[in-house]
Backbone bond lengths (Angstrom), bond angles and torsions (degrees), N, CA, C in turn:
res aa  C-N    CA-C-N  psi(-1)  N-CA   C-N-CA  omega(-1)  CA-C   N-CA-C  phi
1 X - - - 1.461 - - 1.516 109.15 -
2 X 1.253 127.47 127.04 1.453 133.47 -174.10 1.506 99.72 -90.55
3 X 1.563 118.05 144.22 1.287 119.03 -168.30 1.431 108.64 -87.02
4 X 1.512 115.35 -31.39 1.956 119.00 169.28 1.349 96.06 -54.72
5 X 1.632 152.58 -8.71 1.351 151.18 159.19 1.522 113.37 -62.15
6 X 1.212 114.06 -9.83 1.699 115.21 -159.91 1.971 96.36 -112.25
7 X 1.300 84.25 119.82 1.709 93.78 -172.13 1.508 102.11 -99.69
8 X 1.242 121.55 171.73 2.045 126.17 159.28 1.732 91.51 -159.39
9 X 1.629 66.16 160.23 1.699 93.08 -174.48 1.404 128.83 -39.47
10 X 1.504 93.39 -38.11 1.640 112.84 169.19 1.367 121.90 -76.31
11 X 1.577 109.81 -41.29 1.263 115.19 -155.20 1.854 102.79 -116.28
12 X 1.683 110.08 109.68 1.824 102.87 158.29 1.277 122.19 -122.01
13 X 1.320 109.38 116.47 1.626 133.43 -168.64 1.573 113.74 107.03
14 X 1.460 98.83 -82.22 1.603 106.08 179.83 1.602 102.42 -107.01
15 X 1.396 122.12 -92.35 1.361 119.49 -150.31 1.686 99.49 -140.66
16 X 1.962 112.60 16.02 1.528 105.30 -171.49 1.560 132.69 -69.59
17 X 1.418 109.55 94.41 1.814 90.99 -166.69 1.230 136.16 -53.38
18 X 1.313 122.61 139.87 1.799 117.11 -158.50 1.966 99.98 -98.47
19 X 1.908 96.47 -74.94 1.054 77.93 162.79 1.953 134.21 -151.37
20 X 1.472 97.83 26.43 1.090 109.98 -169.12 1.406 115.46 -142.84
21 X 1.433 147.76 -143.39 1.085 138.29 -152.09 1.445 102.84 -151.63
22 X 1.119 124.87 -25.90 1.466 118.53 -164.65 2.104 93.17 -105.36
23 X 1.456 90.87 142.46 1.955 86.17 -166.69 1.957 82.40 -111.33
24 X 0.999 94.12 135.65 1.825 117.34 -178.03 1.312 120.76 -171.59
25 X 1.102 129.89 153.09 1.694 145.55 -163.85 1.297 109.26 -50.36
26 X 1.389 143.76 111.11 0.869 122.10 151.01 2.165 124.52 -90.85
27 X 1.179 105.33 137.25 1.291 98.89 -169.27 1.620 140.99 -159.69
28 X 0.668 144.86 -13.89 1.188 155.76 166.87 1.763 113.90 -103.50
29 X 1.470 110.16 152.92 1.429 109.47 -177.21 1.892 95.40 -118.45
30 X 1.699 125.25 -10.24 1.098 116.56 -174.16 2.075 109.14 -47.16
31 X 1.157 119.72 -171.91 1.406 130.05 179.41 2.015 116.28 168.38
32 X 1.375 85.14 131.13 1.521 84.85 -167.01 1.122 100.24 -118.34
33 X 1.591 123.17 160.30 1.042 123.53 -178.20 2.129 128.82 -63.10
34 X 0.444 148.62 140.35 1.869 112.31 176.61 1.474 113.37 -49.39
35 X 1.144 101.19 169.78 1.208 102.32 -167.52 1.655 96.60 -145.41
36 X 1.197 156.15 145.54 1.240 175.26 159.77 1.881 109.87 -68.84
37 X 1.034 106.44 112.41 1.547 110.77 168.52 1.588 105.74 -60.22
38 X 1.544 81.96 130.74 2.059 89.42 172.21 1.711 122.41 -79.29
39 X 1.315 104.14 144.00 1.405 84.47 -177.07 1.820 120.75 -53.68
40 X 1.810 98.93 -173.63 1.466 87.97 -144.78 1.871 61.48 -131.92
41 X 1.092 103.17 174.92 1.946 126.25 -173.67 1.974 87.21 -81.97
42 X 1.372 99.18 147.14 1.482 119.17 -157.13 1.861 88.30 -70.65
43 X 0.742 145.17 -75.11 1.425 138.23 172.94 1.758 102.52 -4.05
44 X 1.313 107.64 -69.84 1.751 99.55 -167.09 1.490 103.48 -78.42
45 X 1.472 126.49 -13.10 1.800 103.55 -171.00 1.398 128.71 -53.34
46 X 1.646 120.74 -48.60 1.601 113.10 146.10 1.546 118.81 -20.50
47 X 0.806 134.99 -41.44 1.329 118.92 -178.68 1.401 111.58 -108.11
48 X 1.420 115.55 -6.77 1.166 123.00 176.95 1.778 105.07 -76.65
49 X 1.442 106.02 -41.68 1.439 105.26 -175.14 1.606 123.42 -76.94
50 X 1.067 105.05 -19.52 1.459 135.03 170.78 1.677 113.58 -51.63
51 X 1.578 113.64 -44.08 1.603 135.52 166.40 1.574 111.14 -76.11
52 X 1.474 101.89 -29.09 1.841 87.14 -175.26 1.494 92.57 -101.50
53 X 1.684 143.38 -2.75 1.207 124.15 153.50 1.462 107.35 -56.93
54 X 1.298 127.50 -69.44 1.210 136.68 -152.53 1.745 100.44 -50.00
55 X 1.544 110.17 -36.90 1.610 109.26 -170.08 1.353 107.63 -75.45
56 X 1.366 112.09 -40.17 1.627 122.72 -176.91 1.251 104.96 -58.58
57 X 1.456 136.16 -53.92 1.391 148.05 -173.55 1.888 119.70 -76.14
58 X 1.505 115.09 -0.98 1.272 134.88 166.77 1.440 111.06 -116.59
59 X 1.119 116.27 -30.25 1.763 115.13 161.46 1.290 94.59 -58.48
60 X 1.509 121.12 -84.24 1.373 123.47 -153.65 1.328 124.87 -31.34
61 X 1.659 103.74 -57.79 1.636 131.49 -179.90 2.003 86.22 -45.37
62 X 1.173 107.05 -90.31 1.702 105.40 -153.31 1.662 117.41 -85.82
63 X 1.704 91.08 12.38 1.745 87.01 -165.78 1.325 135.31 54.26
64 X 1.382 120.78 138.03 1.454 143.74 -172.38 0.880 101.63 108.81
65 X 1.937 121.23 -148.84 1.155 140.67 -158.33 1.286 120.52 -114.42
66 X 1.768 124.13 129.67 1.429 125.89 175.01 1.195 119.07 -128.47
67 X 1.388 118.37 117.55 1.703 101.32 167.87 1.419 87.83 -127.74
68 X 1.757 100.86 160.76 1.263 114.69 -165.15 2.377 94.56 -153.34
69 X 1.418 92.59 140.21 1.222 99.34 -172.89 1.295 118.80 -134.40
70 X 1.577 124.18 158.60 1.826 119.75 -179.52 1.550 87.74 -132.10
71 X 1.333 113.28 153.18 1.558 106.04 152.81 1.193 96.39 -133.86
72 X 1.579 126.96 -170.93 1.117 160.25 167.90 1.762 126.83 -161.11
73 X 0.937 105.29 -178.80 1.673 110.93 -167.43 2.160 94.54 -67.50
74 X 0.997 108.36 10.02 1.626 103.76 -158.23 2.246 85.29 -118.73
75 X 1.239 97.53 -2.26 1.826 102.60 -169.32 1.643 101.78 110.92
76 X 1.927 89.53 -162.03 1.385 105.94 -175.89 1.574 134.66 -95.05
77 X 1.368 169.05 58.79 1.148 119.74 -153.50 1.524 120.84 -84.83
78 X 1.182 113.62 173.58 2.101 107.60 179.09 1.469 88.58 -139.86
79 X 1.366 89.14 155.82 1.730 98.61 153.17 1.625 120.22 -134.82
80 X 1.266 111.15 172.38 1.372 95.13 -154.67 1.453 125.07 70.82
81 X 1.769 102.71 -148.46 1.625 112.06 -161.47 1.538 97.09 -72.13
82 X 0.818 138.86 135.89 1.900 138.53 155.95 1.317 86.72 -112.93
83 X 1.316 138.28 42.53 1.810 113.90 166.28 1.638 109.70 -83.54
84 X 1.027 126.66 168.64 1.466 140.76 -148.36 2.100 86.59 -97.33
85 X 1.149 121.14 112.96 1.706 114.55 169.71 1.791 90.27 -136.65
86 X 1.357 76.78 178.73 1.910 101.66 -163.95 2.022 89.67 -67.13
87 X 1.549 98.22 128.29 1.274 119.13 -175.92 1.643 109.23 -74.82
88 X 1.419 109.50 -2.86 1.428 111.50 178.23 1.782 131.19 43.37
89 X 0.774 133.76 -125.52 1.475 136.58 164.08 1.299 120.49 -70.13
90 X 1.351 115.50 -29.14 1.543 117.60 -179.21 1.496 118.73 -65.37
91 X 1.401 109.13 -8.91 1.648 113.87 166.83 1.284 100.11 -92.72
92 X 1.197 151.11 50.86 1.666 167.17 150.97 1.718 87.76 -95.69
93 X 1.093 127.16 -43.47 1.424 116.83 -170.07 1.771 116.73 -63.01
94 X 1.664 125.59 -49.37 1.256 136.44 -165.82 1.862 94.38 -80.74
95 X 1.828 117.95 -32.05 1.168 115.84 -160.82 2.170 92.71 -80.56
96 X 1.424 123.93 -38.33 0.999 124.85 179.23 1.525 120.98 -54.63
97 X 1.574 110.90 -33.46 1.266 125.68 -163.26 2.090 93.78 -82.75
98 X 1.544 92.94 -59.88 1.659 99.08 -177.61 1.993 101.87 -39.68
99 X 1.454 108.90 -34.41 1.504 87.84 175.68 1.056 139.10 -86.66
100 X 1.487 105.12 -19.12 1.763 120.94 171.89 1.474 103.06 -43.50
101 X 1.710 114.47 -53.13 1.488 120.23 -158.23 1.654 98.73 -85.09
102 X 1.457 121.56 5.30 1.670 105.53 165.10 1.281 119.61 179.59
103 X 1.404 92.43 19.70 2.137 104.24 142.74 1.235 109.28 -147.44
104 X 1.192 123.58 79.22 1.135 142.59 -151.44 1.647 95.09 -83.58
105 X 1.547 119.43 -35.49 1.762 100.95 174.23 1.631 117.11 -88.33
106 X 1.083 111.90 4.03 1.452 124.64 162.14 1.450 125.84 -83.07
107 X 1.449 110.28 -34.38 1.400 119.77 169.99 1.568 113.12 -76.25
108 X 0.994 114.03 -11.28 1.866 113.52 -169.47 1.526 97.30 -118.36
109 X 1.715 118.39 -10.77 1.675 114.30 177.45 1.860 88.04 -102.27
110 X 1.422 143.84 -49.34 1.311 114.81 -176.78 1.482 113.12 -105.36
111 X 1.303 113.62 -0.81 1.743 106.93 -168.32 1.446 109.69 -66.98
112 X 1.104 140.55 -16.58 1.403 149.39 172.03 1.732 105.02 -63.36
113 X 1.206 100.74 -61.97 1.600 97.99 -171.12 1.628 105.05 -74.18
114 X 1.538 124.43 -28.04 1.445 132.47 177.73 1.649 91.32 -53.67
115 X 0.786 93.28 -73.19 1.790 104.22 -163.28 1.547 112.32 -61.98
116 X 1.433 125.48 -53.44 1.326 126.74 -158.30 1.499 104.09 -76.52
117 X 1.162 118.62 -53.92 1.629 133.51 177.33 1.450 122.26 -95.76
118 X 1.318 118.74 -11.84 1.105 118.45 -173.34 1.167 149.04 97.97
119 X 1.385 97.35 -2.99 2.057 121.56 -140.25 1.831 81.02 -60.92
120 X 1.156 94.52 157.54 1.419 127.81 -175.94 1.666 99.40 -93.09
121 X 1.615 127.45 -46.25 1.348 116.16 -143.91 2.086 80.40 -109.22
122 X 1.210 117.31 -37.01 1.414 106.58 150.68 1.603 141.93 -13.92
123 X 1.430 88.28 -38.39 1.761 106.42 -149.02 1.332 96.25 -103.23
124 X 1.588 112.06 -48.15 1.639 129.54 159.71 1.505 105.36 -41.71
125 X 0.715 153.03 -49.22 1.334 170.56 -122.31 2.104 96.07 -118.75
126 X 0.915 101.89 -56.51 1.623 107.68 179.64 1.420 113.98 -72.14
127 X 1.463 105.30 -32.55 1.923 116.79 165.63 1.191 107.47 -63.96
128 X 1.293 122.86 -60.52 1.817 124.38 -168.92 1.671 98.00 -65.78
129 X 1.285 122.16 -12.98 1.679 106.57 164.52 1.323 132.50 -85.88
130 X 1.391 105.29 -10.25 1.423 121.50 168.31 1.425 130.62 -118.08
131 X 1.237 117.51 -171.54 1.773 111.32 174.68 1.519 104.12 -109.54
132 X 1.458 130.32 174.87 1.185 134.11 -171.39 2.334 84.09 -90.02
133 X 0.962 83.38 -17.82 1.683 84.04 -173.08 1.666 94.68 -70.83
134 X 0.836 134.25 -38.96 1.508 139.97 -176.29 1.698 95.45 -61.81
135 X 1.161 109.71 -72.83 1.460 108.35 -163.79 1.395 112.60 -57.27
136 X 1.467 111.70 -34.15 1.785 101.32 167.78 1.546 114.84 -60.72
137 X 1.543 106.64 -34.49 1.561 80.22 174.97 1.676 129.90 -69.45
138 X 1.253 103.55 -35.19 1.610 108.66 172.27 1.688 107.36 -50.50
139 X 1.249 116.60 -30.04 1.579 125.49 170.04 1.397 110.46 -51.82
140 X 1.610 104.10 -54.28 1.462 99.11 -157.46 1.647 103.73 -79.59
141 X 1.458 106.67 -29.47 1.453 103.67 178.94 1.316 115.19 -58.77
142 X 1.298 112.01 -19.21 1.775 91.75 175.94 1.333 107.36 -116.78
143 X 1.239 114.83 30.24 1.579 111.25 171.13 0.962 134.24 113.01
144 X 1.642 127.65 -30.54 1.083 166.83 -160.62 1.426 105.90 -57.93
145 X 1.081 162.88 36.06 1.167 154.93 -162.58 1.789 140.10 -54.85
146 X 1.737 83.36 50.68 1.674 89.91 -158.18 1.937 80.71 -135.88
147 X 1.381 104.35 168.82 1.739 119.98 179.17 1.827 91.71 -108.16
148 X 1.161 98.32 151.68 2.207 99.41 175.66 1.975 91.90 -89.79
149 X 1.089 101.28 161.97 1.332 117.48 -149.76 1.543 92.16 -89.43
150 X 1.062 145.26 144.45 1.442 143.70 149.21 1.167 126.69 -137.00
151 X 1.381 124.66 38.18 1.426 146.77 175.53 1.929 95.79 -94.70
152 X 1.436 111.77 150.87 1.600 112.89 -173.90 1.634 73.29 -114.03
153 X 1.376 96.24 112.67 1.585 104.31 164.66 1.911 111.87 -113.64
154 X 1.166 117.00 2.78 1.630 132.50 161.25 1.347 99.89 -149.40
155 X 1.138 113.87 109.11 1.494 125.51 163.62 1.756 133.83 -34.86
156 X 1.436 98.06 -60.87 1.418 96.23 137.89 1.682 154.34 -22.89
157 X 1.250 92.08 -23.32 1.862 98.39 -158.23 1.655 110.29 -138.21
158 X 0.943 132.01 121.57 1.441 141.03 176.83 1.302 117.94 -0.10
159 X 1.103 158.85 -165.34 1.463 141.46 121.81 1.672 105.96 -94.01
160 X 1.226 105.47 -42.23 1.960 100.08 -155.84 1.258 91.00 -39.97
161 X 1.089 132.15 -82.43 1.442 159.01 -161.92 1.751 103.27 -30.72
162 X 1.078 112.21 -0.48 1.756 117.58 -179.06 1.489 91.81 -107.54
163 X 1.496 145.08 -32.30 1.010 119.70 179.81 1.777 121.85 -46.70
164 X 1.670 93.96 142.83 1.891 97.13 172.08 0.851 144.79 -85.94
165 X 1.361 133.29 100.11 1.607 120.13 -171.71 1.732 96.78 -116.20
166 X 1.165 102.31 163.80 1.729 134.38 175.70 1.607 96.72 -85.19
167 X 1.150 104.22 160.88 1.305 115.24 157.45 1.448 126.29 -64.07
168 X 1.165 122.96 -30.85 1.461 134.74 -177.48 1.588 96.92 -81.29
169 X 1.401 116.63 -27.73 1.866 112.41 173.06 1.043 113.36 -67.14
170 X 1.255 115.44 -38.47 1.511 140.31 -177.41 1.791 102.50 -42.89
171 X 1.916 93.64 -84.09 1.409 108.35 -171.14 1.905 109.14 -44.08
172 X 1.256 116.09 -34.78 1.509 128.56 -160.09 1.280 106.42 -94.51
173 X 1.357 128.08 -4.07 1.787 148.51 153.74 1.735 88.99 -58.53
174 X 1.253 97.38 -81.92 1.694 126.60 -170.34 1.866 93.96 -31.99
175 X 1.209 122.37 -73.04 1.160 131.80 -154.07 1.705 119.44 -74.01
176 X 1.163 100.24 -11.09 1.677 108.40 157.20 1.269 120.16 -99.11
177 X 1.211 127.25 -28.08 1.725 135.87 -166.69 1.636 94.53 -47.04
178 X 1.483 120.17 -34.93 1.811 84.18 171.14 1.566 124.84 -96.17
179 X 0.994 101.71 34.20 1.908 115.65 -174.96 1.925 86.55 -108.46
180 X 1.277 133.32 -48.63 1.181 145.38 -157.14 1.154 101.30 -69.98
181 X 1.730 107.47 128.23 1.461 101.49 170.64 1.504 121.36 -115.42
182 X 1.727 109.57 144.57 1.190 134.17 -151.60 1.801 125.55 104.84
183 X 1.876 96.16 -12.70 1.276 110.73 175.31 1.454 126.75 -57.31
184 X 0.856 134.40 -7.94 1.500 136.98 -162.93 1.369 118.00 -109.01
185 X 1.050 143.27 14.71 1.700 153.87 146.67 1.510 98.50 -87.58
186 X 1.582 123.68 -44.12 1.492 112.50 -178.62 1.178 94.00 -81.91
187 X 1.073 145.00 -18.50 1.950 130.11 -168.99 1.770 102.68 -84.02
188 X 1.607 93.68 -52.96 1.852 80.29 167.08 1.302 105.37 -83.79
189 X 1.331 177.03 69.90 1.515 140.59 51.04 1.611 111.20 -33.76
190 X 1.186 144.38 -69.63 1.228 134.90 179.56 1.212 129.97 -41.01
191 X 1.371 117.82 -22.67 1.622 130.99 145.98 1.517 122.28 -54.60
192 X 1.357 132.76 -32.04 1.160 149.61 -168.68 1.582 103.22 -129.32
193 X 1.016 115.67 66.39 1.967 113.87 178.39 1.911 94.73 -111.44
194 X 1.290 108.06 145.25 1.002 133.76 171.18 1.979 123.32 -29.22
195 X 1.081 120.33 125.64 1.504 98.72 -161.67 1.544 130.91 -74.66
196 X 1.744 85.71 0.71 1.764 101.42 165.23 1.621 120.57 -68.91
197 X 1.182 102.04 -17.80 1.472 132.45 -153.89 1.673 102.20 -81.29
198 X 1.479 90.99 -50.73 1.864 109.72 -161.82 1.435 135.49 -99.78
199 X 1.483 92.29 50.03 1.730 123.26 164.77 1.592 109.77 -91.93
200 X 1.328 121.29 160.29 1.146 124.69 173.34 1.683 96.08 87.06
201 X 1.305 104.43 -128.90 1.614 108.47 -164.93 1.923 102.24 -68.96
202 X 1.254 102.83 -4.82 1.516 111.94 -170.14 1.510 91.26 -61.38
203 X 1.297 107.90 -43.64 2.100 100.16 -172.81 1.674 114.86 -74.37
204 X 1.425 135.26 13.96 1.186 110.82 175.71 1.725 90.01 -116.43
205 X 1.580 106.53 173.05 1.547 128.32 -160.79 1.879 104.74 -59.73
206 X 1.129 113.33 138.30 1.460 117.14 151.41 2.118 89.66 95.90
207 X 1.345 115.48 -12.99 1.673 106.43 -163.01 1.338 112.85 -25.77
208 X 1.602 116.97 129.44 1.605 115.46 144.28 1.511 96.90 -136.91
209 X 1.381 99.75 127.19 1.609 106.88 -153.10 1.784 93.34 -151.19
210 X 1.350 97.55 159.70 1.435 108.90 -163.34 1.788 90.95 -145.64
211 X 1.558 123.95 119.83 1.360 135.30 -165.40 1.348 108.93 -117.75
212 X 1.628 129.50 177.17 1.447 124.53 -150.80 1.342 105.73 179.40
213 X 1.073 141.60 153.46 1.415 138.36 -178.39 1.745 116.22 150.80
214 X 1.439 108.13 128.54 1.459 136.80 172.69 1.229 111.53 -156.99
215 X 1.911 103.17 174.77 1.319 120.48 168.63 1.295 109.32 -87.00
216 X 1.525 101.87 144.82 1.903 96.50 153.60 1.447 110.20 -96.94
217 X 1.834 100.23 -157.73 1.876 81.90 -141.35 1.663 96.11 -80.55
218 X 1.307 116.04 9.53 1.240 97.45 -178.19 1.844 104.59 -119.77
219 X 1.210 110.49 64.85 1.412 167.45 -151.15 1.902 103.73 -7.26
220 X 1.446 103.55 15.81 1.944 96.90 155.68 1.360 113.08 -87.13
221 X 1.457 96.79 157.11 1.481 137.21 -167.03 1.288 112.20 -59.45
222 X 1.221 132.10 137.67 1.436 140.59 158.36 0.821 137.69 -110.87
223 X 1.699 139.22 100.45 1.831 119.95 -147.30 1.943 92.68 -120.87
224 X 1.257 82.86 144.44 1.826 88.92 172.10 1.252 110.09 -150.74
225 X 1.181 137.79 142.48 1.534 162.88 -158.84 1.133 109.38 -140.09
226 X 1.428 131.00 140.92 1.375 155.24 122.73 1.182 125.44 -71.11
227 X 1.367 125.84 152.38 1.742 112.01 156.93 1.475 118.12 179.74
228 X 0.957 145.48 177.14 1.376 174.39 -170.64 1.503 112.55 -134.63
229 X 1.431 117.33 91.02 1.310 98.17 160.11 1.662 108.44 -137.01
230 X 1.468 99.97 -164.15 1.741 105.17 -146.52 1.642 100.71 -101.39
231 X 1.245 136.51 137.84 1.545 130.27 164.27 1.426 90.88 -97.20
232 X 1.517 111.54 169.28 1.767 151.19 172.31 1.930 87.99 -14.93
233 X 1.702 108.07 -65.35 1.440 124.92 -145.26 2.276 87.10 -76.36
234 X 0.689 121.99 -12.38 1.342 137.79 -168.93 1.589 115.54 54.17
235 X 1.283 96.74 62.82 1.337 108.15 -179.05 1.583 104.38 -123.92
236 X 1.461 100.14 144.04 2.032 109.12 -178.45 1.330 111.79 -49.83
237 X 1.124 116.94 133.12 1.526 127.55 150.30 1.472 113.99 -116.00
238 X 1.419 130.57 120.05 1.584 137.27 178.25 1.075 109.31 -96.89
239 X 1.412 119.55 120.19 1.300 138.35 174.93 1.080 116.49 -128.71
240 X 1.851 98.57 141.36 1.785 102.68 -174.25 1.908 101.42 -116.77
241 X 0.935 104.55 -174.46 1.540 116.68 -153.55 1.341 125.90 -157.38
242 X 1.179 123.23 102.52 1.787 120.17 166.09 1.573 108.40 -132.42
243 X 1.227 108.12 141.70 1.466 125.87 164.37 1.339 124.97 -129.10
244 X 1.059 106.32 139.38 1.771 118.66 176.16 1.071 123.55 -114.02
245 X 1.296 144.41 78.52 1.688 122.05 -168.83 1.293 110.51 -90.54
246 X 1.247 106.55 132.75 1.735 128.05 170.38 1.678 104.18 -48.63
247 X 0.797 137.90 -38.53 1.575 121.41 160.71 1.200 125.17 -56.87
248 X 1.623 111.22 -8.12 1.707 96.50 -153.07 1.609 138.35 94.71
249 X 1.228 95.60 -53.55 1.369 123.55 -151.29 1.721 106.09 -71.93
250 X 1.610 117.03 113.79 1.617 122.78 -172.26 1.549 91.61 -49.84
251 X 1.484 126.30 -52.67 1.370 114.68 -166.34 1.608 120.53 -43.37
252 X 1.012 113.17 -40.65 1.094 144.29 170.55 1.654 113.74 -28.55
253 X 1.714 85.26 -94.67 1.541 93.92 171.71 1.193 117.80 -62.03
254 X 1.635 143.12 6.26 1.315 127.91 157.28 1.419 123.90 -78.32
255 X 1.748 111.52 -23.41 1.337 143.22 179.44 1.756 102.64 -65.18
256 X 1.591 117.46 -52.77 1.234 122.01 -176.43 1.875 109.50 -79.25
257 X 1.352 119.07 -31.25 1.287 103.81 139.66 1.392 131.46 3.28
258 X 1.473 92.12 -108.10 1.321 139.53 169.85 1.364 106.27 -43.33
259 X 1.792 139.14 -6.96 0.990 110.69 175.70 1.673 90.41 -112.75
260 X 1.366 106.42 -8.65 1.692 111.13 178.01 1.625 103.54 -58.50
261 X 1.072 113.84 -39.42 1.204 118.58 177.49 0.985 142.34 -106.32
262 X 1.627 130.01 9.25 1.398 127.41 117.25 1.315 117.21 -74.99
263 X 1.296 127.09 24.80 1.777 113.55 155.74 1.319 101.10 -98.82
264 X 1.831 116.52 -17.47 1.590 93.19 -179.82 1.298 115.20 -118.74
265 X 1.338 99.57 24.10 2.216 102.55 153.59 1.550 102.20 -45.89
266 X 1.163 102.04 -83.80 1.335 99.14 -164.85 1.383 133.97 -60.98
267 X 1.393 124.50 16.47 1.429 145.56 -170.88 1.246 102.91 -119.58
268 X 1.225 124.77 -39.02 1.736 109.28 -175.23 1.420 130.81 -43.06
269 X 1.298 107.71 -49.72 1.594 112.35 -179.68 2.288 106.18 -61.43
270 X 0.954 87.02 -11.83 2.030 90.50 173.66 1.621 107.31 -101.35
271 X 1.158 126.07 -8.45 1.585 141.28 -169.45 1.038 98.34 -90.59
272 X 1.608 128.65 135.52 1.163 134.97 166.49 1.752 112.73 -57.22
273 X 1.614 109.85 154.47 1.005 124.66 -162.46 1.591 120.00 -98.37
274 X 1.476 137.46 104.39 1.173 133.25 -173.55 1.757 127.93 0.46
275 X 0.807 143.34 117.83 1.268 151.39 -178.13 2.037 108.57 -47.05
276 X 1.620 99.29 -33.05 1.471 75.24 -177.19 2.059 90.05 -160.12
């Protein structure tokens, strides 16, 4: 696969901006319906209901679709959509890590621009150093129970970046990465990502967060987030992230972000606490 083959939302050919600011994978044409988080065992629903206010009350405001997720060493809960959509850029995180642990001068020559900015031909570059067998394992080590996608289902567009995760895969990616080993060159880049980058979970305390976003083929926006961030006690909370806006419109879903995450300032310190 040639890396001038690897397109993003922002970027076609070299570096031409189309229509937004943040440069990330665009890729996959799959699409699922929403899907409703299942209930969760009576111990977590307080905090379970707490995530499907925040989603219900950021759908409503801008319309479309929100699911939003926490895990901890105890699992996930989400609220809202948990349906399975294209994981976008945020699989730059398991593919960065798979290289630390075995192309180690490839991970320290593109993992900066993979991770911090996003670069598309970066990230290509960190795939062709590894196997898709590598990155499932960094998957399975943190829980993840899915394979990264490597079927060319749009010719145009990467494959990794089509694999599916939920939001609750998302948050439970996030919430092992410091149990994972080789993780920690991508955990500090995700602390330090680019400031185009660091909307959404980028605004609450402690962020190391990994972001994502394209059209599908019927050309609205898809935003997804990872992250690590800090409550009061300064301890991790991992949160996962999808948005859909009923307009379409990327502006949009960076806006509903951003409102995902001022509904959960004030919830973190009641949110279960990172797994590791």
């Amino acid at each position: 696969m040639a890396a001038g083959a690897v397109l993003s939302a922002c970027t076609v050919g070299s570096h031409e901006t189309v229509p937004a600011v943040v440069t990330s994978t665009v890729l996959t044409t799959v699409e699922n319906e929403p899907v409703q988080s299942e209930p969760v065992q009576s111990e977590g629903q307080p905090a379970q209901e707490r995530l499907q206010a925040v989603a219900d009350s950021v759908a409503q405001t801008f319309g479309g679709s929100v699911g939003v997720a926490v895990a901890g060493a105890g699992g996930a809960l989400a609220g809202g959509d948990d349906g399975r959509y294209p994981a976008w850029s945020t699989i730059k995180v398991p593919i960065a890590i798979a290289a630390s642990r075995l192309a180690p001068v490839e991970a320290e020559v593109f993992g900066p621009a993979a991770i911090q900015a996003s670069d598309n031909v970066a990230a290509e570059s960190l795939w062709l150093a590894v196997t898709p067998g590598d990155v499932n394992q960094v998957l399975a080590d943190a829980g993840v129970g899915t394979t990264v996608n490597t079927e060319k289902i749009r010719p145009e567009y990467s494959v990794f970046g089509q694999t599916l995760l939920t939001a609750s895969q998302e948050a439970t990616l996030a919430s092992y990465l410091g149990c994972v080993a080789g993780a920690g060159p991508t955990l500090s880049l995700m602390g330090s990502v680019n400031s185009d980058q660091a909307y959404g979970f980028g605004q609450l305390a402690g962020a190391r967060l990994k972001g994502g976003w394209g059209p599908s083929t019927s050309g609205g926006y898809q935003v997804r987030q990872l992250a690590l961030v800090s409550n009061s006690r300064g301890e991790d909370v991992a949160l996962g992230l999808t948005v859909i806006p009923a307009s379409g419109d990327y502006a949009t879903g960076q806006a509903m972000a951003a409102a995902v995450a001022e509904g959960l300032r004030p919830l973190l310190d009641d949110l279960p606490t990172a797994a590791c």
